[in-house]
C-alpha beads as a LAMMPS data file, in Angstrom:
LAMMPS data file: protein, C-alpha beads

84 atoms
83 bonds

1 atom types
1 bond types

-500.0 500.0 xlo xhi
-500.0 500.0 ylo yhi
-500.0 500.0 zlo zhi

Masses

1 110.0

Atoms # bond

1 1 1 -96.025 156.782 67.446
2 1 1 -94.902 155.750 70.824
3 1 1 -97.714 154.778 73.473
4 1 1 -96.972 154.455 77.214
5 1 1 -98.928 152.119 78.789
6 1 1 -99.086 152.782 82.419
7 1 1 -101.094 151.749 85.321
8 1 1 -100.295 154.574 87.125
9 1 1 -102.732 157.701 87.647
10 1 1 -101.240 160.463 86.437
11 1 1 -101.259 162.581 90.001
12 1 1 -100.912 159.027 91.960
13 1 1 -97.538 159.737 94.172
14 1 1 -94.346 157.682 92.945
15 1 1 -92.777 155.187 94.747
16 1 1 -89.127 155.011 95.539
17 1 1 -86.941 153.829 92.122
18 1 1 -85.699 150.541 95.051
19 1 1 -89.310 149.689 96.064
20 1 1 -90.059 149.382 92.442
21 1 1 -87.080 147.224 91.154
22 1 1 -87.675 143.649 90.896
23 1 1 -84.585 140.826 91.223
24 1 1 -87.260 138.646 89.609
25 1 1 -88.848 138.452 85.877
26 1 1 -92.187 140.478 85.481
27 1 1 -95.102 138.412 85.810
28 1 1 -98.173 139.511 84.057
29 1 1 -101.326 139.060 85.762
30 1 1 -105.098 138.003 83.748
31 1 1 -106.626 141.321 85.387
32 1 1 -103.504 143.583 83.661
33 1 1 -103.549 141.275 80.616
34 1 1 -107.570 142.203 80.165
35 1 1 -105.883 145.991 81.209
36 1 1 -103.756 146.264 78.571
37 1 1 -105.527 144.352 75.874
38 1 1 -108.342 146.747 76.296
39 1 1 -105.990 149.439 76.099
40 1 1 -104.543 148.166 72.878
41 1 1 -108.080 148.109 71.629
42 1 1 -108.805 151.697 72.676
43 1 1 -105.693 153.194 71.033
44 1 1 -106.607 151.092 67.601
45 1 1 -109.577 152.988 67.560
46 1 1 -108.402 156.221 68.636
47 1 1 -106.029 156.490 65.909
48 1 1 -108.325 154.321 62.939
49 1 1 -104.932 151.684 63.211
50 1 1 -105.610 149.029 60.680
51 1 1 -102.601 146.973 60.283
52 1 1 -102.241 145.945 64.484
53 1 1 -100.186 147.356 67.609
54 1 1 -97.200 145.642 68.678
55 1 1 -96.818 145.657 72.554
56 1 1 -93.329 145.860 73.919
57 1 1 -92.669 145.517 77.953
58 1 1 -89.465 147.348 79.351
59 1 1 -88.644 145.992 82.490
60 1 1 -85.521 145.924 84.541
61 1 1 -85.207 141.999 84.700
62 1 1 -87.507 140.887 81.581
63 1 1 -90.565 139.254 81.420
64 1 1 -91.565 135.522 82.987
65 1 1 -93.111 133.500 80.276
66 1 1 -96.507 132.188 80.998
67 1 1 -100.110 132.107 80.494
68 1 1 -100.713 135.707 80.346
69 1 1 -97.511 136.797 78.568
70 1 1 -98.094 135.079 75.073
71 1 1 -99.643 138.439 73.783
72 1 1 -96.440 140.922 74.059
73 1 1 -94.779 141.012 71.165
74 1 1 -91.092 141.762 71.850
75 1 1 -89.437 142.303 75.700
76 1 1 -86.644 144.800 76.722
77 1 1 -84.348 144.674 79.709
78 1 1 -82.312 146.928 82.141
79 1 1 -79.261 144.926 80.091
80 1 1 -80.665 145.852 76.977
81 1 1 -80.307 149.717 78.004
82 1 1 -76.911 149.887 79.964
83 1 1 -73.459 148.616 78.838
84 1 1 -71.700 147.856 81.550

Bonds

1 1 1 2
2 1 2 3
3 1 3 4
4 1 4 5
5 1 5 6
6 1 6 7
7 1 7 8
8 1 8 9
9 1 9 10
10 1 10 11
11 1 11 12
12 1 12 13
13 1 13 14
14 1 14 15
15 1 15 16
16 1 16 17
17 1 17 18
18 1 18 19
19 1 19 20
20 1 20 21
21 1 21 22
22 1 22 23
23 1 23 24
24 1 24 25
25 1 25 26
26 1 26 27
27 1 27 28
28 1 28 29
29 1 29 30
30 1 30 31
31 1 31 32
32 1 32 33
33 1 33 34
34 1 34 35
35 1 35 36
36 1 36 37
37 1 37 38
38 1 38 39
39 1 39 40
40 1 40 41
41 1 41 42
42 1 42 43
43 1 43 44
44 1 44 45
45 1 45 46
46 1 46 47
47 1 47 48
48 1 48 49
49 1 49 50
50 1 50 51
51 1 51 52
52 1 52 53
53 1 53 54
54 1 54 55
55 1 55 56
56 1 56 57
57 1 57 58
58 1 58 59
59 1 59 60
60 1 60 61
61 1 61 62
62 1 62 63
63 1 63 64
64 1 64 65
65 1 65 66
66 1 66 67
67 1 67 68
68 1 68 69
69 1 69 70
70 1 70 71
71 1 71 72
72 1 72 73
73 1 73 74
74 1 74 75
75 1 75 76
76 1 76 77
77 1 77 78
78 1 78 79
79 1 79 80
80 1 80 81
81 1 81 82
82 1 82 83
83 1 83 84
């Protein structure tokens, strides 16, 4: 089962695809750490998950290491999904 974790409301208007790429790593913040642990929670106990949730980001330039990052599991890039 596949779980999208997004901060976006689903009616909220989208933003352009270049206002939302980044030329710099993803930096998690505490406030969207406590976000998506508490999500991570919520889904456990929606679907009675007893062995754990492993968190994945997909961003287009990866994920800067750090405080707040040592929870997410595994990372995947914009190189990751395109072969040039």
């Amino acid at each position: 089962m596949i779980l999208a974790l997004t901060s976006r409301a689903p009616f909220e208007r989208k933003k352009s695809i270049s206002s939302t790429l980044r030329e710099h790593p993803y930096v998690i913040s505490k406030d969207y750490e406590e976000k998506l642990k508490s999500r991570r929670l919520l889904f456990m106990d929606a679907t009675s998950e007893s062995k754990g949730v492993v968190l994945t980001m997909i961003t287009p330039n990866g994920l800067k290491k750090g405080l707040h990052s040592s929870f997410i599991h595994s990372e995947i890039t914009a190189k990751d999904l395109f072969f040039e």
